[in-house]
C-alpha positions in Angstrom: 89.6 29.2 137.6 91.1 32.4 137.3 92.7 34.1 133.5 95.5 36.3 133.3 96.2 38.1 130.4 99.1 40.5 130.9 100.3 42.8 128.4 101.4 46.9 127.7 100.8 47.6 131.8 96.8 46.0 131.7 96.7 43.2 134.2 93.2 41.7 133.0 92.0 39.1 135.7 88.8 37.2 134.3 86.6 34.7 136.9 86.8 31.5 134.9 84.1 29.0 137.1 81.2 30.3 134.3 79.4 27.0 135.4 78.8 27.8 139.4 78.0 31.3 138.6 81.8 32.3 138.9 81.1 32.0 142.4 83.9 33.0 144.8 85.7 29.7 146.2 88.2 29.7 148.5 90.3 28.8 146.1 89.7 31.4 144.0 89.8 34.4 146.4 93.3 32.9 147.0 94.2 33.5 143.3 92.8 36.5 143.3 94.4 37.9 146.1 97.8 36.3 145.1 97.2 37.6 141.0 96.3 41.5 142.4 99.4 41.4 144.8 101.4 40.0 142.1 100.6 43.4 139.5 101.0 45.8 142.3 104.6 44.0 142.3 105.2 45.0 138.7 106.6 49.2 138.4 105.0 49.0 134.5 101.2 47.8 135.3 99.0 50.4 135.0 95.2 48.9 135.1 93.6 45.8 136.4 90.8 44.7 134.9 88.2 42.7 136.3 85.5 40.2 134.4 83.8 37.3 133.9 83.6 34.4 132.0 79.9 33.2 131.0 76.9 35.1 131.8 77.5 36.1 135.5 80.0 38.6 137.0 80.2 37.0 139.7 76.7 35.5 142.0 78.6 35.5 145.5 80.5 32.9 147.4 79.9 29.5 146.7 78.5 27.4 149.3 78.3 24.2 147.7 80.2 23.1 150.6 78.1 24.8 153.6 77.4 21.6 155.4 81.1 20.8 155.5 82.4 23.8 156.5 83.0 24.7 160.5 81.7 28.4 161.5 85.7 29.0 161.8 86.1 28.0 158.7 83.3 30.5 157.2 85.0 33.7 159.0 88.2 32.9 157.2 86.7 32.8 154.2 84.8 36.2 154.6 88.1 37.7 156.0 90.0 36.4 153.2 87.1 38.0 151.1 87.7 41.2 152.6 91.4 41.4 152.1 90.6 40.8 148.7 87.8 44.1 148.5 90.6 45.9 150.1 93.3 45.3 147.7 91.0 46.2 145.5 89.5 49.3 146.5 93.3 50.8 147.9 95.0 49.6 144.4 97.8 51.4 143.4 96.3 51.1 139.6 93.6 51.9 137.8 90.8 49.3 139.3 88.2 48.7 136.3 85.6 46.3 136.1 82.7 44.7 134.2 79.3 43.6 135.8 77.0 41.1 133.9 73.7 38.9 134.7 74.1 38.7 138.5 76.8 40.5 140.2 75.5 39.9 143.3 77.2 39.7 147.3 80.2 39.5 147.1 80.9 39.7 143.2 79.0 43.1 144.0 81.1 44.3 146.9 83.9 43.5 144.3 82.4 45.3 141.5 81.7 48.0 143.9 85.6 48.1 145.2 86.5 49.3 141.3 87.1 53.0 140.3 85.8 52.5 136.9 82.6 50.1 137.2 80.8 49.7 133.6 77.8 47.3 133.6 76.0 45.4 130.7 72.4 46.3 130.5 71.4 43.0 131.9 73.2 43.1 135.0 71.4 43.3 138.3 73.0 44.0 141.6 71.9 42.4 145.0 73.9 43.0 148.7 72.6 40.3 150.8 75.3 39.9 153.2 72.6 41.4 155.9 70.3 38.8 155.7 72.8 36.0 157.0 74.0 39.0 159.5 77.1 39.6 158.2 78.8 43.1 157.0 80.8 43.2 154.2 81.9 46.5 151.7 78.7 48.3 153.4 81.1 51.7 153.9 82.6 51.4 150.1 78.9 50.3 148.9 77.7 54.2 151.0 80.6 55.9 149.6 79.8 55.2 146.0 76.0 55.9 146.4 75.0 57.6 149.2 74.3 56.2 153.4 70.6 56.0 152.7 70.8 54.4 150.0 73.3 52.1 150.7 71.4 50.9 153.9 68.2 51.0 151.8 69.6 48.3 149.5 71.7 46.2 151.8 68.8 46.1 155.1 66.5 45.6 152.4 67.9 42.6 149.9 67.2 45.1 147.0 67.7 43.8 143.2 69.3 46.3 141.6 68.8 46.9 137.6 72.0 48.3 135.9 69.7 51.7 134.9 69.1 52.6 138.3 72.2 51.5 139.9 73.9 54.2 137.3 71.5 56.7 138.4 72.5 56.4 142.1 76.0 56.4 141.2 77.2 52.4 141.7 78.1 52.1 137.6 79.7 54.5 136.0 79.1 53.5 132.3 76.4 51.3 130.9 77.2 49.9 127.6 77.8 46.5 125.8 80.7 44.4 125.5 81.8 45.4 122.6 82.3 48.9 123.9 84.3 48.0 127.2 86.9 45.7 125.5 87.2 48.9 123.2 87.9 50.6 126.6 90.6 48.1 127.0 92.0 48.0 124.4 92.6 52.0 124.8 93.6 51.6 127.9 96.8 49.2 126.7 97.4 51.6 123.6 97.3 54.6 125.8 100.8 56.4 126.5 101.8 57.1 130.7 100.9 60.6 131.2 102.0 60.4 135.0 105.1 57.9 136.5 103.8 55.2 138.4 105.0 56.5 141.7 103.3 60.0 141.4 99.9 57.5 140.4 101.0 55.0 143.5 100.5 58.4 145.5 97.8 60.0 144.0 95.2 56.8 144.9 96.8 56.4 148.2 95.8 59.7 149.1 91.9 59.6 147.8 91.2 56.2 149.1 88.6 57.0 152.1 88.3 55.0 155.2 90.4 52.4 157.2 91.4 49.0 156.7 91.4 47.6 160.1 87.8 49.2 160.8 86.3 47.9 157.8 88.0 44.2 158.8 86.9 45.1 162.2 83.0 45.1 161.5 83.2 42.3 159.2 84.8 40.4 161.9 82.4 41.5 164.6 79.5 40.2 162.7 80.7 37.2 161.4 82.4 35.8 164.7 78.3 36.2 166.8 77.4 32.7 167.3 74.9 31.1 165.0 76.5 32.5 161.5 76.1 28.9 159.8 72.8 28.4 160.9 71.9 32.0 159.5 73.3 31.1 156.3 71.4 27.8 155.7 68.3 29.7 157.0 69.4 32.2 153.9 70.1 29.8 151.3 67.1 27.4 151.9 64.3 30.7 152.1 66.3 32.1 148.8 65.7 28.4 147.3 62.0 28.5 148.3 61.6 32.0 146.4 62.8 30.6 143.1 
């Protein structure tokens, strides 16, 4: 479900369900959460790098078990979603990651949590969180490109193409694969120029906005009654569209 592949202070995490999309389980948030705490824990790790296996990033959470699942049981999984943008976006390392085909919802709120965010050409970028009524990583979505443009895309269900989402600032390099695990690679063979306290500091001090606040509103909006009926209303008009 989830790859580690540790080595010379990279911490590469890679989203391993390439059949559903590498849609984000409950069980995989978990493992994510647990594998980012985990390299914050060790004084070499530099980096984490984030990818996927198959053609997707990642196309949002997975809700092959929607009829199952109790509206409690839905705002856990968001928060635990959100603890999980968090750790990203307020990492103590260099946060890189790698958007292909659909990196959409949450796999783009993820993407979007990253300080370095390269993108194949092919990927496309969708926030849809809005349509079911729910806000998640709309603040660290504005901060990379912009309030209006943030709200134009998330109010609006925009898909995004990887040229224009450069343009407005959401990637920072377009390129292909080959040329990202090249990044990589330079990244493990590159020597320390700072300690890793003095870089623990550094991205403290230029991560924007507050925890609790951004938990707050996602919280807000997910605990107003009706949040599983919006999301089957969601998922059956999107399956009508295709």
């Amino acid at each position: 479900m989830l790859i580690h592949d540790e080595g010379q202070g990279v911490h590469a995490l890679t989203l391993d369900r390439g059949d559903k999309g590498n849609a984000l389980s409950s069980a995989l948030v978990d493992a994510l959460l647990a594998a980012i705490a985990a390299a914050h824990d060790r004084p070499q790790a530099r980096a984490l790098v984030l990818a996927g296996n198959g053609r997707h990033l990642c196309t949002g959470f997975d809700l092959s078990d929607l009829e199952q699942a109790t509206e409690g049981d839905l705002l856990l999984r968001f928060v635990r979603v959100e603890q999980m943008l968090d750790a990203v976006w307020r990492s103590p390392l260099l946060t890189v990651a790698l958007a292909s085909g659909r990196t959409w919802g949450a796999g783009a709120d993820l993407f979007c949590a990253a300080q370095e965010r390269w993108a194949l050409p092919d990927a496309t970028f969708r926030f849809p969180g809005a349509a079911f009524g729910l806000v998640l990583g709309t603040r660290r979505l504005a901060a990379r490109v912009g309030a209006d443009t943030a709200r134009a895309w998330v109010a609006g269900g925009l898909e995004i193409d990887a040229a224009t989402a450069q343009a407005a600032g959401l990637v920072s390099h377009v390129g292909t694969r080959e040329a990202f695990d090249a990044h990589v690679a330079a990244l493990r063979a590159a020597a320390d120029v700072i300690d890793a306290e003095t870089r623990r500091a550094i991205n403290a001090v230029t991560r924007d906005g507050d925890a609790d606040a951004d938990l707050a509103a996602l919280v807000r909006s997910a605990a107003r009654p009706g949040l599983k009926q919006r999301i089957v209303a969601y998922r059956a008009a999107s399956t009508a569209r295709r």
